[in-house]
Every structure is written in C-alpha cells, then in structure tokens.
C-alpha positions, 0 to 999 in steps of 0.5 A: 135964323139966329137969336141975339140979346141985344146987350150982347151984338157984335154988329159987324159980326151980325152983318157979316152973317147977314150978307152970306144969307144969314136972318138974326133976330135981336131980342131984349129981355127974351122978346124979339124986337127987330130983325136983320135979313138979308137985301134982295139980290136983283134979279139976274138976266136970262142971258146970265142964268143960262150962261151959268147953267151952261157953265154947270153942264160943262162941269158935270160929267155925262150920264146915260138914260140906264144909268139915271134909271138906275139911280132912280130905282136903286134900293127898290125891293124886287 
C-alpha cells in the first residue's frame, strides 16, 4: 500500500499502480482521506481455471514421489 499527498498525485501515475494491483491511499496534512483499490475482476469460469491449470501443468517439468520426499525433507537434521 502506497501513501500519497494529495498536492502531490500524479493521477495517471496513481491509476497506472492501481490497475497492476496496486492500494494508494491519499492523505492531507498526514491524515488519510480516500483510497484507491483496485476493481474487482469477475470471477472466471471453472472451464478457464482449469484450462489454465492444464496450461501450467504442460509447462511444469515431471517429478517423482522420491523426489518430492526429498525436497520436502531436505535440510532436516538425521
């Protein structure tokens, strides 16, 4: 979250922050007086979601069950 005087906004600057994700918060005289979030995305359909998890998997190299044993005990004292 970013803090800005409100004699100092740059507008588009703010919104550009907003749209990547970005909560700014405008103050006057050190008082916080409005905040800017985001807008909702809507929600995506399960189609899509597991589309892109699909997508992802493809990208993802194969692992074995030792291996991910491994990784998750790694730097355990013995």
């Amino acid at each position: 979250m970013r803090e800005v005087q409100a004699t100092e906004a740059d507008w588009s600057d703010l919104l550009d922050e907003v749209e990547k994700g970005e909560t700014v918060v405008i103050t006057r005289e050190g008082r916080p007086v409005a905040r800017i979030v985001p807008e909702s995305r809507p929600a995506r359909s399960r189609a899509e979601v597991l589309r892109d998890i699909e997508a992802f998997r493809r990208r993802m190299p194969r692992v074995t069950q030792d291996e991910i044993s491994a990784w998750r005990h790694e730097g355990h004292k013995r």
